[in-house]
C-alpha positions as CSV (number, residue, x, y, z in Angstrom):
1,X,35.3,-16.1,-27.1
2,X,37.0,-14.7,-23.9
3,X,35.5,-12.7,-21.3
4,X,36.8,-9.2,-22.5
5,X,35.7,-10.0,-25.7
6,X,32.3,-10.7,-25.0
7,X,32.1,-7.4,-22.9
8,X,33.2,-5.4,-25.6
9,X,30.3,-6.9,-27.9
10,X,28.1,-6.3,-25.5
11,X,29.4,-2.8,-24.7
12,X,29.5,-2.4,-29.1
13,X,25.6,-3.7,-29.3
14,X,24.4,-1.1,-26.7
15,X,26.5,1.7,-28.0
16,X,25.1,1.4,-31.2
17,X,21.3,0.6,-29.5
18,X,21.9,4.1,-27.5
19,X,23.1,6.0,-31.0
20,X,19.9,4.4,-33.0
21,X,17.6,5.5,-30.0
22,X,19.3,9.2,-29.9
23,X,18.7,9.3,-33.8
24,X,15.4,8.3,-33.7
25,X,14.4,11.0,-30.8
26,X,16.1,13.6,-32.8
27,X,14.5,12.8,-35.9
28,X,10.4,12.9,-33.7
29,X,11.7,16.3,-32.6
30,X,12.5,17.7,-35.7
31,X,9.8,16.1,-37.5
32,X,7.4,17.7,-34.5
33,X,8.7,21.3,-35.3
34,X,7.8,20.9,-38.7
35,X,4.3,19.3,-38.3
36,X,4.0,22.6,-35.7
37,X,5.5,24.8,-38.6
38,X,3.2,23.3,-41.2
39,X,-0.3,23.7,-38.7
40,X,0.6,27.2,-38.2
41,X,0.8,26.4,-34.2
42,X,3.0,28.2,-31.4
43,X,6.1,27.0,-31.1
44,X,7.7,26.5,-27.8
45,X,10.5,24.0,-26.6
46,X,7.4,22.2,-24.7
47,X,4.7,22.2,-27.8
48,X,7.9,20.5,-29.4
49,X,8.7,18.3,-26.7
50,X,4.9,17.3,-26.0
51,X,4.4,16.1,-29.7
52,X,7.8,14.4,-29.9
53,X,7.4,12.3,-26.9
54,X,10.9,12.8,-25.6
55,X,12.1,14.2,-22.1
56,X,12.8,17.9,-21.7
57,X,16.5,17.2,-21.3
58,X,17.2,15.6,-24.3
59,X,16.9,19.2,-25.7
60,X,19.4,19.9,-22.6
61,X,21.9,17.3,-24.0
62,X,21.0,18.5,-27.8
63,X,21.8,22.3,-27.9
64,X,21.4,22.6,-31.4
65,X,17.9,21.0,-31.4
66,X,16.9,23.4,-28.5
67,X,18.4,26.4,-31.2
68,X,16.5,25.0,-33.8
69,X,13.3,25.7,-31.3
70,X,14.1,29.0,-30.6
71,X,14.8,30.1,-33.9
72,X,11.7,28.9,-35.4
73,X,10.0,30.6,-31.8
74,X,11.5,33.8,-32.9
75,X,12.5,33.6,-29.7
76,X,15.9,32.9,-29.9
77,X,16.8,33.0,-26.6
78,X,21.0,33.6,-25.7
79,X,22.2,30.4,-24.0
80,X,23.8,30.3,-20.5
81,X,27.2,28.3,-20.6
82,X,27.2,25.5,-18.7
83,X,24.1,26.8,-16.8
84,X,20.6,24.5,-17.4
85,X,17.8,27.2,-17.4
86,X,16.3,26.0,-14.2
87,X,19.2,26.6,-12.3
88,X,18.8,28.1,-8.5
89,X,20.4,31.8,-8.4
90,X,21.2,33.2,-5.5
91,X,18.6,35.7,-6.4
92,X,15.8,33.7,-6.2
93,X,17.3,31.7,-2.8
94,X,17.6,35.6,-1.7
95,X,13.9,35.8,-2.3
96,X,12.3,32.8,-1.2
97,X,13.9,33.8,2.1
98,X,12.6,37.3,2.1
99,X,9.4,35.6,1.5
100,X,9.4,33.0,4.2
101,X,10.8,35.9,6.5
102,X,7.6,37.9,5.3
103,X,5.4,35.1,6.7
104,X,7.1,34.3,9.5
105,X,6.5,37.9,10.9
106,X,2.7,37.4,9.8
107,X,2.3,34.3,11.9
108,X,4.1,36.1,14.8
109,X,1.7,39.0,14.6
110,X,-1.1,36.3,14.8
111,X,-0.1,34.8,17.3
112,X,0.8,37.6,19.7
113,X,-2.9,38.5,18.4
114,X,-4.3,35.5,19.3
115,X,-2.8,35.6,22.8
116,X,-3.9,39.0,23.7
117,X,-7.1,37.7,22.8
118,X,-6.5,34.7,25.1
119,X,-5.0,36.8,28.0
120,X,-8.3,39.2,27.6
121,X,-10.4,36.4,29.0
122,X,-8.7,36.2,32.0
123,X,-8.5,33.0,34.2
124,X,-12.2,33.0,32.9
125,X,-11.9,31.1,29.7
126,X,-9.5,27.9,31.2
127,X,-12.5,26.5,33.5
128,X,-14.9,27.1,31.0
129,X,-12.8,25.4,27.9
130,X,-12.5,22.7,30.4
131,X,-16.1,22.3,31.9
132,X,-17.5,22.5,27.6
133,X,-14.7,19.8,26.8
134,X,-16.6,16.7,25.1
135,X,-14.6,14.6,27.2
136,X,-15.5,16.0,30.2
137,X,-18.8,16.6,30.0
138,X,-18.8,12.3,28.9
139,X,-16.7,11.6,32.5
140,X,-19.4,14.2,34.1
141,X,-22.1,11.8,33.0
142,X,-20.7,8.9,33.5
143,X,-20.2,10.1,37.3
144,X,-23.9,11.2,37.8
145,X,-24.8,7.7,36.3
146,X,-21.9,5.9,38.9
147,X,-23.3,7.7,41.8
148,X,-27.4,7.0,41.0
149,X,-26.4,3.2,41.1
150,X,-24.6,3.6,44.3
151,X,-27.5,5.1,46.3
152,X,-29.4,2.2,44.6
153,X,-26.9,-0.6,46.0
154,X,-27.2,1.5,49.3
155,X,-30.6,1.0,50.0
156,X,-30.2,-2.2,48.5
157,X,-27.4,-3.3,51.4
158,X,-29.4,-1.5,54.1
159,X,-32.6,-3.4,52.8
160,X,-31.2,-6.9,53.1
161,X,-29.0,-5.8,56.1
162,X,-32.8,-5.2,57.7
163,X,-33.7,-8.8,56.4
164,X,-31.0,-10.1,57.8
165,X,-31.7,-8.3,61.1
166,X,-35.5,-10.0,61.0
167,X,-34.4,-13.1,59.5
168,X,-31.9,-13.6,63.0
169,X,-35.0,-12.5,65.2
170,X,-37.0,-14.6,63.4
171,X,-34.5,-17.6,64.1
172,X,-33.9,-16.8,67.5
173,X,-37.2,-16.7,68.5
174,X,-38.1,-20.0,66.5
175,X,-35.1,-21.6,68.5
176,X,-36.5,-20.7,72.2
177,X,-39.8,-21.2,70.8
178,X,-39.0,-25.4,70.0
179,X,-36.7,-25.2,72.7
180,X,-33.8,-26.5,70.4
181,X,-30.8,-24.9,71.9
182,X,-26.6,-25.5,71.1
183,X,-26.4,-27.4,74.4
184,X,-27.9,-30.5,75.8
């Protein structure tokens, strides 16, 4: 067996798996609409779908099932050549823009709102904001604590600085007292 020949087979085999497979989704969707015809339930393309188990574009790809739908809807709906019924108009682009323009001009109008509002509080409302910040009021403590433990080192330093001061009097005196002196 040559190359071409085995690709052919192989191409044959999933051919016919794809036509079994297309047969077999055909035959759930028309055995849906019947079980839907026989229960006395609304028919729609979805109902159909739903029940058959296939994807909605296998109706897409199988116009005359998707007739077959309709018809038994009573809503036989006229098809649109070449057109998939979700299909973007320029229509509905024209008003999804008209929309979004809409909105746009309603978030303008707040914000020019907004910062009239702003503006009204003057250079008032900048300090304040600031002052009220969490972070800032955190720093603010932080500072109050800093600056509590430097007047405690202070008078710490000028403590042993006074110490020192004694301890040197203390030693000079005790020097002349024993008469030990640097020279001999």
């Amino acid at each position: 067996m040559t190359d071409s020949q085995s690709y052919q087979q192989r191409v044959a085999r999933l051919s016919e798996v794809r036509r079994r497979d297309s047969a077999s989704k055909r035959a759930a969707v028309l055995d849906a609409l019947a079980d839907l015809q026989r229960e006395d339930r609304p028919i729609t393309r979805r109902a159909v779908i739903a029940r058959a188990g296939v994807h909605r574009n296998f109706l897409q790809r199988h116009r005359d099932l998707a007739d077959q739908i309709d018809t038994a809807a009573g809503e036989r709906q006229p098809a649109k050549e070449g057109l998939p019924p979700d299909h973007i108009t320029v229509k509905s682009l024209q008003t999804e823009l008209a929309t979004a323009k809409h909105r746009n001009q309603e978030f303008s109008n707040r914000v020019q709102a907004l910062e009239r509002r702003l503006g009204a509080q003057g250079a008032v409302i900048g300090p304040s904001v600031i002052d009220n910040h969490p972070l800032v009021l955190e720093l603010q403590a932080r500072l109050a604590y800093l600056e509590v433990q430097l007047v405690e080192k202070d008078r710490a330093i000028e403590s042993l600085e006074d110490d020192v001061d004694v301890l040197r009097e203390t030693n000079r005196s005790l020097v002349r007292e024993y008469g030990l002196s640097t020279g001999t």
